[in-house]
PLY file of the C-alpha trace (Angstrom):
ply
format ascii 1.0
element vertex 523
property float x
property float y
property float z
element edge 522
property int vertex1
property int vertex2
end_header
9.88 -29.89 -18.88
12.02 -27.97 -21.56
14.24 -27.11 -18.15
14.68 -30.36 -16.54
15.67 -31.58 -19.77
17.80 -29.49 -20.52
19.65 -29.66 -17.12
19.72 -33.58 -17.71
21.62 -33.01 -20.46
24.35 -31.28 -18.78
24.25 -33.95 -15.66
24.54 -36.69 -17.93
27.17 -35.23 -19.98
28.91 -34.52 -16.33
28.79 -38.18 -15.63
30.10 -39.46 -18.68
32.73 -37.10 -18.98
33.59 -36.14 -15.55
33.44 -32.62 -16.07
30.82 -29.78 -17.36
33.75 -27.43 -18.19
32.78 -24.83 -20.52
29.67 -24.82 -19.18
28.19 -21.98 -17.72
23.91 -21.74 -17.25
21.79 -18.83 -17.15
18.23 -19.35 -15.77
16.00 -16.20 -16.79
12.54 -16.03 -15.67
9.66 -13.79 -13.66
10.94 -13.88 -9.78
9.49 -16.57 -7.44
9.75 -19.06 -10.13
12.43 -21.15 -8.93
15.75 -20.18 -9.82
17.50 -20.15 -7.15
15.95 -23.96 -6.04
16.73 -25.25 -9.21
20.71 -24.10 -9.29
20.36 -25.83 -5.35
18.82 -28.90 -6.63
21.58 -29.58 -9.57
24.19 -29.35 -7.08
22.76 -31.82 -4.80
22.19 -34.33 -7.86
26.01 -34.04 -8.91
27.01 -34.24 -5.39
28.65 -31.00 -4.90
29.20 -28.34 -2.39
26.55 -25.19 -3.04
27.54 -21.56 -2.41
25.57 -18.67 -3.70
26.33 -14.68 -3.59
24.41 -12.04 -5.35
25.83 -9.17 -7.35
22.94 -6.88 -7.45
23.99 -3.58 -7.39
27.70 -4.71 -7.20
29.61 -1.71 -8.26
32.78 -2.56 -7.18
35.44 -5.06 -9.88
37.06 -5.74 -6.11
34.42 -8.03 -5.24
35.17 -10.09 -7.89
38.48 -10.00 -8.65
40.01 -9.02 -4.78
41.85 -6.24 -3.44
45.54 -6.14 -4.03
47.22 -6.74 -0.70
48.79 -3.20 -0.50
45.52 -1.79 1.13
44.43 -1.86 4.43
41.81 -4.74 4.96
42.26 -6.53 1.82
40.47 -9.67 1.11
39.67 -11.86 -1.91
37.31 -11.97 -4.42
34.25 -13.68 -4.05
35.29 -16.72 -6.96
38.61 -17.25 -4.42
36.20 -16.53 -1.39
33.90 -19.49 -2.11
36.68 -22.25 -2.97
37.70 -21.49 0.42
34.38 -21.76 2.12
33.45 -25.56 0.32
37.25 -26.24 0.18
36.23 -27.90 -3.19
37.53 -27.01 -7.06
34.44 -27.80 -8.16
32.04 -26.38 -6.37
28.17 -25.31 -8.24
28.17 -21.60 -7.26
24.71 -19.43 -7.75
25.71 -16.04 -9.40
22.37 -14.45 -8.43
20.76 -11.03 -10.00
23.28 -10.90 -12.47
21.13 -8.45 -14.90
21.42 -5.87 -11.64
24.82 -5.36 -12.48
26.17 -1.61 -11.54
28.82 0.43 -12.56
30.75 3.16 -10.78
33.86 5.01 -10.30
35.54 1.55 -8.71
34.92 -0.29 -12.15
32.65 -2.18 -14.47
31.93 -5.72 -12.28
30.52 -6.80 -15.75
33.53 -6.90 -17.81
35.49 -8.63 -14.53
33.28 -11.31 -14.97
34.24 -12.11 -18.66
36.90 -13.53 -17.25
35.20 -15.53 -14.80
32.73 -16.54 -17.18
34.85 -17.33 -20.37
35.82 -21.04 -20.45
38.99 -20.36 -22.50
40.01 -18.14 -19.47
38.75 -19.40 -16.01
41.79 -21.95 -16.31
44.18 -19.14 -15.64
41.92 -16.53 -13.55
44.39 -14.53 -11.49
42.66 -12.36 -8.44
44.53 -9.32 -7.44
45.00 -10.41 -3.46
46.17 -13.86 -4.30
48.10 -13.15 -7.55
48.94 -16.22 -9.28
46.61 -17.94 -11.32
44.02 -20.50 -10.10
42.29 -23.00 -12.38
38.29 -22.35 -11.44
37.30 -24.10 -14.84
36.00 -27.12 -12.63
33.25 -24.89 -11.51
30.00 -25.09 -12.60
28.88 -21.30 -12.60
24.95 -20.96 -12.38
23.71 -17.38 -13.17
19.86 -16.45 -12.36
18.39 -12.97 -14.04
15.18 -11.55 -14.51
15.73 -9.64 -17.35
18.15 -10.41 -20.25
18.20 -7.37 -22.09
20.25 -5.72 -19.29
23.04 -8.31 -19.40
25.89 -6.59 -21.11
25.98 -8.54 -24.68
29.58 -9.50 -24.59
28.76 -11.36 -21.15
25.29 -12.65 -22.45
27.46 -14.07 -25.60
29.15 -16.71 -22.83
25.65 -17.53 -21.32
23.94 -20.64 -22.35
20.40 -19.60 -21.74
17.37 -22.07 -20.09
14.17 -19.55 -20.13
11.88 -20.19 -17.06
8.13 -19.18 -17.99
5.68 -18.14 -15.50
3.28 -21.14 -13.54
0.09 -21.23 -14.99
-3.01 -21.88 -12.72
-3.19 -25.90 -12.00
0.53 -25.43 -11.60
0.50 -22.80 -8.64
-2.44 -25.25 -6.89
-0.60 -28.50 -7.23
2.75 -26.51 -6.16
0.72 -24.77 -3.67
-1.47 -28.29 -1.98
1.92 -30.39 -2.35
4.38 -28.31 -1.26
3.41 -24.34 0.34
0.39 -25.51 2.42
2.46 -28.18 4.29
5.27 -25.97 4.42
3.68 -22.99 5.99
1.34 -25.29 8.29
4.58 -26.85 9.62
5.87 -24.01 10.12
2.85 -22.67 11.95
2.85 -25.62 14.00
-0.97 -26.69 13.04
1.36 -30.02 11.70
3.94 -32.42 11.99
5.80 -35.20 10.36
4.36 -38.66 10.73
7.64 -39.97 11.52
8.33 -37.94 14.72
4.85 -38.27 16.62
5.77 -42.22 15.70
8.70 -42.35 17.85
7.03 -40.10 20.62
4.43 -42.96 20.40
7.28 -45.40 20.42
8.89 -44.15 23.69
5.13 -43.85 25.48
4.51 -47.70 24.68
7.70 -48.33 26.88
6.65 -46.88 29.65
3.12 -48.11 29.52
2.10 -50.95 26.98
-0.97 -52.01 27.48
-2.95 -48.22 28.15
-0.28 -47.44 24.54
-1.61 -50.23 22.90
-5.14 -49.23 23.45
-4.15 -45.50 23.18
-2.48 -46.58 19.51
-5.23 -48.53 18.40
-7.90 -45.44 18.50
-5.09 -43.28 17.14
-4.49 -45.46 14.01
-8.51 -45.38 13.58
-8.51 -41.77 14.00
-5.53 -41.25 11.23
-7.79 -43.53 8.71
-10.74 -41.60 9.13
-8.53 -38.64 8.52
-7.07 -39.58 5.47
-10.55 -40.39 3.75
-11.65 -36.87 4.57
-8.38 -35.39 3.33
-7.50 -33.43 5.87
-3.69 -33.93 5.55
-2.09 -32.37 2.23
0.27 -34.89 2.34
0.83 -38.51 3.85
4.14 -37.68 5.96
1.77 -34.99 7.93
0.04 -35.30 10.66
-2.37 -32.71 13.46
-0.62 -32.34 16.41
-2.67 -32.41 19.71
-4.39 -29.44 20.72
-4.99 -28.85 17.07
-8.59 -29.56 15.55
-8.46 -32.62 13.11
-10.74 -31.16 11.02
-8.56 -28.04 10.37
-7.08 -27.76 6.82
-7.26 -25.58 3.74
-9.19 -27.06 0.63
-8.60 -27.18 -3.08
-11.01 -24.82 -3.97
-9.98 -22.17 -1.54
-6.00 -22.28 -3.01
-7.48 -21.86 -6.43
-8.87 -18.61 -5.29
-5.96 -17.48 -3.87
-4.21 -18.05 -6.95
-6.39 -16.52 -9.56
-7.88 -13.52 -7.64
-5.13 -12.57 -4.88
-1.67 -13.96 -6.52
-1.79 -13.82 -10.34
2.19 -13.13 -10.83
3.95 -15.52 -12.78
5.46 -16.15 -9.33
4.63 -18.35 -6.30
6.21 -15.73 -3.75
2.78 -13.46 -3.37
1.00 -17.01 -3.18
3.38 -18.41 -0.64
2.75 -15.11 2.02
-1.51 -15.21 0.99
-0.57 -19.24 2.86
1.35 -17.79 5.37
-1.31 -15.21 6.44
-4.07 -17.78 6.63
-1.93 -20.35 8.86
-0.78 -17.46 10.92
-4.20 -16.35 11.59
-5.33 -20.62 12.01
-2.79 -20.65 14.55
-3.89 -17.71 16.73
-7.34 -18.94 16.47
-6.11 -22.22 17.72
-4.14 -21.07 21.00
-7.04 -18.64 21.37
-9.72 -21.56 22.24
-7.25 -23.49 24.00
-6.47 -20.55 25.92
-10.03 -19.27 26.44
-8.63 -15.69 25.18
-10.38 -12.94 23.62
-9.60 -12.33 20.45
-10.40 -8.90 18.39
-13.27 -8.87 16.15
-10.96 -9.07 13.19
-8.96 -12.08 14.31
-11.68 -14.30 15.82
-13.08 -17.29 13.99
-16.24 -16.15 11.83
-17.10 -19.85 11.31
-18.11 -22.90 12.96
-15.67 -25.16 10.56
-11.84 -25.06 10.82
-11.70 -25.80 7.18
-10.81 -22.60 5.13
-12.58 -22.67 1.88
-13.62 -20.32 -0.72
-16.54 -19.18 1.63
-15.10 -17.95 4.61
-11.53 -17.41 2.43
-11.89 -13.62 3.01
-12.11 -13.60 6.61
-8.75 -14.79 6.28
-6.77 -12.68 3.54
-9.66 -10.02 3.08
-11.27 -9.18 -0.21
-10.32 -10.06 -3.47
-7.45 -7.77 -5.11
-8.83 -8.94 -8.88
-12.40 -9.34 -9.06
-13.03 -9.86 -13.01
-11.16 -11.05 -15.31
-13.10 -8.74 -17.99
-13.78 -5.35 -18.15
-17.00 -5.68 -20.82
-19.25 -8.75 -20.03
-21.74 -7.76 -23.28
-22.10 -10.26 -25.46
-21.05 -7.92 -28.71
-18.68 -4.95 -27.11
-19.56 -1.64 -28.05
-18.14 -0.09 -31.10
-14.53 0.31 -31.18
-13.57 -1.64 -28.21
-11.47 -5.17 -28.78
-9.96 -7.42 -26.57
-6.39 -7.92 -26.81
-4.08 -10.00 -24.56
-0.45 -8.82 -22.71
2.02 -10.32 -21.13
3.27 -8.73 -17.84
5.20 -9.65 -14.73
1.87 -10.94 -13.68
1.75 -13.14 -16.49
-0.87 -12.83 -19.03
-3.70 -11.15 -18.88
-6.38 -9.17 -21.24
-6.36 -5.77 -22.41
-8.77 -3.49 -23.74
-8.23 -1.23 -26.56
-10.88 1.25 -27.04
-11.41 4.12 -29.47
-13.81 6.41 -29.87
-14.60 9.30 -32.63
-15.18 12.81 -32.32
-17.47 14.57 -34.90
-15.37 17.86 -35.80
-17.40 20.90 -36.26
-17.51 23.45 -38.45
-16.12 26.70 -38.30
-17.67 30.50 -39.24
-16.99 29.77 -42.80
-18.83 26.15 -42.56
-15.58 24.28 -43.34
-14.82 21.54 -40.68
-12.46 22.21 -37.93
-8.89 20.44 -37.40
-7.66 17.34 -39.58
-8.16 13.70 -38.94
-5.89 13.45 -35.89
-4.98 10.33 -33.38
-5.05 11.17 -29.82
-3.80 7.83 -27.59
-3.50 8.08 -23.90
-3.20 4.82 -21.38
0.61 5.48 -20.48
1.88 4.49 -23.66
5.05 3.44 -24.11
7.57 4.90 -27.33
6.99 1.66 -28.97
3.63 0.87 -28.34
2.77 4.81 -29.69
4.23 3.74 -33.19
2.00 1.23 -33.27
-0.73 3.13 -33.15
0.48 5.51 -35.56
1.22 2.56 -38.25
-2.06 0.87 -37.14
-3.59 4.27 -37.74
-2.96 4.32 -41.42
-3.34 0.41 -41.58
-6.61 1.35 -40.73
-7.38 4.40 -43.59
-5.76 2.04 -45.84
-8.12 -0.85 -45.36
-10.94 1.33 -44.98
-10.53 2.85 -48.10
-10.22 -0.35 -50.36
-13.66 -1.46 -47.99
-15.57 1.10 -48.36
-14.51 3.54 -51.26
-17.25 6.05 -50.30
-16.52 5.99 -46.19
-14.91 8.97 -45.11
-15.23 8.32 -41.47
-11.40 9.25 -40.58
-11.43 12.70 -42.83
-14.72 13.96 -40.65
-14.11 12.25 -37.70
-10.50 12.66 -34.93
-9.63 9.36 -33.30
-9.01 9.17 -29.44
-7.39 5.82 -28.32
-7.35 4.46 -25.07
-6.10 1.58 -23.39
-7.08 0.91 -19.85
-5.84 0.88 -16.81
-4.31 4.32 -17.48
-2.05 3.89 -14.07
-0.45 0.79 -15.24
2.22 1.59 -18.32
2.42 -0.55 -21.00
4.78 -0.95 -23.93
5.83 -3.16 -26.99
4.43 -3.92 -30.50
1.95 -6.72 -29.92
-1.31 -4.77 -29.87
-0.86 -3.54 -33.28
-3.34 -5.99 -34.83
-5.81 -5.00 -31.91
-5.77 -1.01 -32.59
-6.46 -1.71 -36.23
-9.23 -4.05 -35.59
-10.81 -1.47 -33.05
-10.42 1.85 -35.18
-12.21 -0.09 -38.38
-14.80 -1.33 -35.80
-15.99 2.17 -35.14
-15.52 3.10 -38.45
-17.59 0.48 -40.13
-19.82 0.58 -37.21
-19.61 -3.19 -36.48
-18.88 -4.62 -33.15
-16.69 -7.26 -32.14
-17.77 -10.48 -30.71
-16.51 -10.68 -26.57
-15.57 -13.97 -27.15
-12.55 -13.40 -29.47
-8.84 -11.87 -28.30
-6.16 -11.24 -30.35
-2.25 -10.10 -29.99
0.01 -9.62 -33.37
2.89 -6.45 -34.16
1.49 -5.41 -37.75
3.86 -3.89 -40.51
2.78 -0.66 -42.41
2.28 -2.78 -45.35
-0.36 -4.98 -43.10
1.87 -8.10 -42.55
1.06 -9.92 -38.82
4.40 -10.48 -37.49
5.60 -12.69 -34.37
5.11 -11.87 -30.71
6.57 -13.35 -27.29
4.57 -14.71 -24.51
2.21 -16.74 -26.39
2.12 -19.42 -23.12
1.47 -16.45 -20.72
-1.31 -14.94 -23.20
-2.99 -17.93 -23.64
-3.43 -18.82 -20.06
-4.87 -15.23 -19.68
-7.26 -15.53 -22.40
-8.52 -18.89 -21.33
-9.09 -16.99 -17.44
-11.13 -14.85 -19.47
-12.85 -17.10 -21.29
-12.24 -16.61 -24.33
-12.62 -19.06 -27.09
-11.61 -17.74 -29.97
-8.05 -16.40 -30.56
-5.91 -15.12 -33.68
-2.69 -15.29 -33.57
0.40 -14.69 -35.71
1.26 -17.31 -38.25
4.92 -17.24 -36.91
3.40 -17.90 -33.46
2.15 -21.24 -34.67
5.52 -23.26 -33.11
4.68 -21.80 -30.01
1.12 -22.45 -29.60
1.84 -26.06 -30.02
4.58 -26.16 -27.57
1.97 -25.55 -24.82
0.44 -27.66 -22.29
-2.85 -29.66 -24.44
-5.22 -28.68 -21.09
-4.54 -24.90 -22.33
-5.51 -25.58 -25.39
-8.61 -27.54 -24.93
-12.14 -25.46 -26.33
-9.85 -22.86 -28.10
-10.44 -22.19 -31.62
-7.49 -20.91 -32.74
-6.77 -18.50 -35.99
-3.39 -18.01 -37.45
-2.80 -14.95 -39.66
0.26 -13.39 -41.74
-1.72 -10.20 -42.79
-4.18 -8.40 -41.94
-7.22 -9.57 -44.54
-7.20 -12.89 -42.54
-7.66 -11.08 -38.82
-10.53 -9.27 -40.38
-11.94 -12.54 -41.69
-12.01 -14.13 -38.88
-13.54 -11.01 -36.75
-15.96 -9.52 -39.12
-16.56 -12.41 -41.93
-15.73 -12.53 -45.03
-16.32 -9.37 -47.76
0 1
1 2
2 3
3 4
4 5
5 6
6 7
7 8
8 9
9 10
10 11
11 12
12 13
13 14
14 15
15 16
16 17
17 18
18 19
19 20
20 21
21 22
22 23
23 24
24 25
25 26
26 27
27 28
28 29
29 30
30 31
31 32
32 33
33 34
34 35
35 36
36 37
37 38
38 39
39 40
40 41
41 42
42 43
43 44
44 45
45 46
46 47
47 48
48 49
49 50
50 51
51 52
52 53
53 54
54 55
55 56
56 57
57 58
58 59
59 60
60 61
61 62
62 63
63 64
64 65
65 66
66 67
67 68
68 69
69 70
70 71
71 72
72 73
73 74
74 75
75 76
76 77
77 78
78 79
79 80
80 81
81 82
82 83
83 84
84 85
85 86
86 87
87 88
88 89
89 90
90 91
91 92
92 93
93 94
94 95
95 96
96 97
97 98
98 99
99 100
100 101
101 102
102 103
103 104
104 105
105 106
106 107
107 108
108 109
109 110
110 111
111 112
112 113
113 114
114 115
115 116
116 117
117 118
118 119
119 120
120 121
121 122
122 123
123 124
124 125
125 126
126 127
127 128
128 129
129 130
130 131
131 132
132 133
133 134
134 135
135 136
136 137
137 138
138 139
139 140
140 141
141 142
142 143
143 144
144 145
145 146
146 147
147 148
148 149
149 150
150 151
151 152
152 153
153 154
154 155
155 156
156 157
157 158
158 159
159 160
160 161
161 162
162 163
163 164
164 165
165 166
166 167
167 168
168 169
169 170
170 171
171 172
172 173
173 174
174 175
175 176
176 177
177 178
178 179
179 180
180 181
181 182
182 183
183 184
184 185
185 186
186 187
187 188
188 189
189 190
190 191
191 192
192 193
193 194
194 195
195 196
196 197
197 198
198 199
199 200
200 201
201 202
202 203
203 204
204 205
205 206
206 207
207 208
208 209
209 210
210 211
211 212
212 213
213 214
214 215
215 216
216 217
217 218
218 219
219 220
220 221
221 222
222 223
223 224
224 225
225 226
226 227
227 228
228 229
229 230
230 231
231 232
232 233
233 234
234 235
235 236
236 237
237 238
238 239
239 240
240 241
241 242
242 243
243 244
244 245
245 246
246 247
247 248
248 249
249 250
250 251
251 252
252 253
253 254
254 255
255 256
256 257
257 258
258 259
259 260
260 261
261 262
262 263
263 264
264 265
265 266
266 267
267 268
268 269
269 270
270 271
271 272
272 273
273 274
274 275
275 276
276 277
277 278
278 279
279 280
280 281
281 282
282 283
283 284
284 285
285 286
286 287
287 288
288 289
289 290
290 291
291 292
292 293
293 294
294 295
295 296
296 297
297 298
298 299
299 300
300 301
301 302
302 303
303 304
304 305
305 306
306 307
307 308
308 309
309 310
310 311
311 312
312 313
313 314
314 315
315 316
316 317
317 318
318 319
319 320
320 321
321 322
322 323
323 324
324 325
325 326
326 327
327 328
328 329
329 330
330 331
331 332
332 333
333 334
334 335
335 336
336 337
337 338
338 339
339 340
340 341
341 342
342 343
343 344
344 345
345 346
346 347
347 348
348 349
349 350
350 351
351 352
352 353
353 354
354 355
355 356
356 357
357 358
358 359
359 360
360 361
361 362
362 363
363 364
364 365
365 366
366 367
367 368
368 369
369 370
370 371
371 372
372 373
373 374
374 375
375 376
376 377
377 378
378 379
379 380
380 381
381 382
382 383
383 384
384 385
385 386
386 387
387 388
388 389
389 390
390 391
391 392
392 393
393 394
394 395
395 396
396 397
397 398
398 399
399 400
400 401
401 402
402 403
403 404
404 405
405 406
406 407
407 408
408 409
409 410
410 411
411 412
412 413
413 414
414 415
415 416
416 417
417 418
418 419
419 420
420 421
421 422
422 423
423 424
424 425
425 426
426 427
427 428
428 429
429 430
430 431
431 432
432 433
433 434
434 435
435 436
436 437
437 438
438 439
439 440
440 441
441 442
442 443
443 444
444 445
445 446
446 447
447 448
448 449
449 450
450 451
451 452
452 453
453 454
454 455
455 456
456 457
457 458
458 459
459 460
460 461
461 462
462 463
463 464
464 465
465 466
466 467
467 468
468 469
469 470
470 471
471 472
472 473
473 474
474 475
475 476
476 477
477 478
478 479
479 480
480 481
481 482
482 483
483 484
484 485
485 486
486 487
487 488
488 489
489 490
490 491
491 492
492 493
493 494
494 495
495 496
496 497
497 498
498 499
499 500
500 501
501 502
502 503
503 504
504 505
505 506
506 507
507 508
508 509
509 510
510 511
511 512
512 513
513 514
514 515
515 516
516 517
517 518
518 519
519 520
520 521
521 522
């Protein structure tokens, strides 16, 4: 919503000025999440001409600004390139990938495009093979990235950012049953519009009206009875012949594919999962029709045509995530806490666990080594300071506790966080590690139902984290229903969707006394 407003804004100011000069957008979000469609769609509600090009891996200021005409085979930019394509001044061009900007011995294409990007400028951009300057401030540039923090600053200072978050579950089903299912069955010719099989009726009842009237009759009966069992994801669709009526994928069988096959913030993975099951409906189809033999693999398990969560993996195979948690006790063990993380696949939980070892003594009876921490889990270089300030978050809090506990001085610390193939990086576990290394220390378990995510100070402040939306949608897959979060985070948590936060009890905490309230009681 926070998008489409704030691309209203800029069409309504278009229409009331007659211009978005100075304008230029930068949409920055996971991939598959609709950039590119959404820079299309604003061009066809302003009622200009579209052109796109992508400068991923562009290494060469030529392609941008042109090639001066003393070379052999010099051309224009790309800016000169697409006024000549839409013949238009004020065209909406896609700049796409622009945080895969290169650089190489031909130039820096990032610093070519402050010019192209500064409105104080674009009135006067000169390219090299044209050579006097053209006025391209009537443009509406559009730039898509994934990743902001490798856009050069100076050309992230001229962006005017609109942040695209991940789709959460109900989002990739209703995208999925109103949109990808009719797309790829269309495609896969098990459908087809409505409107065309109307006029092929049309021209049939011309040649013969009375066997098309009776013909039309059973058809229209046969469409009702269709539409009360839902076959059709949408009204505009129809079977064509040859295909089974009953042949459609339900509900409960895109859900599936969502949240144990396709859990990116994306809709691209969820899109080919379609593909492959309308690929494989459509073989099975000619197959019958044909009387062919298919392999073992390929041929229809089933009696139904309907693809549901039963017979879903004799389409797309076995699940790639089959639980959502990695401890399913009712009180983990000692030292182990849930936390949550945002990735590219959106949110999802993660594990910290610790575990002491005893040291011995050596010939003299004195004990061996010093109270060390020992993390593995590919680690990233932030996400190992947290663990070292956690670490003596930790002594600290144990000490004012439990005076008389000296489980760190006898005991070395090994940290884990699972899955140790997957790296991981960034401050927002800190509150986690501190929880779990006092859990083992105080020898008190943590209830499976509660997740948290915080960066914690030395001092034992609960600062703010990012990706509160993504975090909570992976907690609630979870099911967790108790979360603490950072005080700062409160804003954010309220900005969410109300069906994400229904039967969440939620905690918010600036230090760390009121984490350990909430997960061990009061002292």
């Amino acid at each position: 919503d926070d998008v489409k407003d704030t691309i209203l804004q800029f069409i309504a100011i278009g229409k009331l000025v007659g211009s978005v000069q100075g304008k230029i957008l930068c949409l920055a979000g996971p991939p598959g999440t609709g950039k590119t469609s959404i820079a299309r769609s604003v061009a066809d509600s302003l009622g200009r001409d579209f052109y796109r090009f992508s400068v991923g891996g562009l290494s060469d200021v030529s392609e941008i600004k042109g090639h001066r005409r003393t070379y052999i085979g010099a051309m224009p930019g790309k800016i000169i390139q697409c006024l000549k394509s839409t013949k238009s001044t004020n065209p909406v061009v896609l700049i796409d990938e622009i945080d895969k900007l290169g650089t190489g011995f031909r130039g820096d294409p990032a610093s070519a495009l402050l010019e192209v990007l500064d409105p104080s400028q674009n009135s006067t951009f000169r390219d090299y093979f044209l050579d006097v300057p053209v006025d391209i401030s009537n443009v509406l540039f559009i730039c898509t990235a994934n990743d902001l923090e490798r856009i050069p600053g100076p050309l992230l200072d001229r962006l005017e950012v609109i942040r695209l978050s991940g789709y959460d579950l109900p989002e990739k089903v209703a995208i999925a049953e109103q949109y990808l299912v009719p797309k790829s069955m269309k495609d896969s010719g098990l459908m087809v519009e409505k409107s065309k099989l109307e006029q092929n009726d049309d021209s049939d009842k011309e040649k013969d009206k009375e066997t098309e009237t009776e013909t039309s009759t059973s058809d229209t009966q046969g469409d009702s009875d269709d539409d009360t069992q839902g076959t059709t994801p949408l009204d505009k669709f129809t079977h064509p012949k040859g295909v089974p009526e009953s042949l459609r994928i339900t509900t409960g069988a895109v859900n599936s594919l969502a949240r144990w096959y396709a859990r990116e913030a994306g809709l691209r993975n969820l899109s080919k999962y379609i593909d492959k099951i309308t690929r494989k409906l459509a073989l099975q189809v000619v197959a019958e029709s044909e009387s062919a033999q298919l392999t073992k693999k390929s041929s229809r398990k089933s009696d139904t045509w309907v693809v549901s969560e039963d017979n879903l993996a004799d389409y797309v195979g076995k699940p790639i995530f089959t639980s959502d948690r990695l401890y399913e006790e009712e009180d983990l063990p000692n030292g182990i806490v849930m936390g949550l993380a945002y990735t590219s696949m959106g949110g999802s939980a993660l594990y910290v666990e610790t575990q002491g070892i005893k040291r011995g003594l050596d010939s003299e009876g004195k004990l061996r080594g010093g109270g060390t921490l020992k993390t593995t889990g590919q680690m990233g270089d932030v996400m190992k300071e947290s663990t070292q300030i956690a670490y003596t978050v930790a002594r600290n809090k144990l000490g004012k506790l439990e005076p008389d506990n000296h489980f760190f001085d006898k005991t070395d610390i090994h940290m884990h966080v699972p899955e140790g193939a997957t790296p991981k990086d960034g401050p927002s576990a800190g509150i986690t590690m501190v929880t779990s290394m006092l859990s083992l220390a105080l020898a008190k378990p943590v209830p499976s139902h509660i997740a948290m995510t915080g960066e914690i100070s030395l001092t034992g402040k609960v600062m703010a984290v990012g990706g509160i939306k993504e975090k909570v949608m992976g907690a609630r897959r979870a099911g967790i229903k108790t979360l603490v979060l950072p005080a700062a985070c409160q804003r954010d948590f309220e900005e969410i969707p109300e069906y994400l936060m229904e039967g969440l009890e939620v905690h918010y905490a600036d230090g760390y006394d009121k984490v350990y309230e909430v997960v061990f009681g009061k002292r």
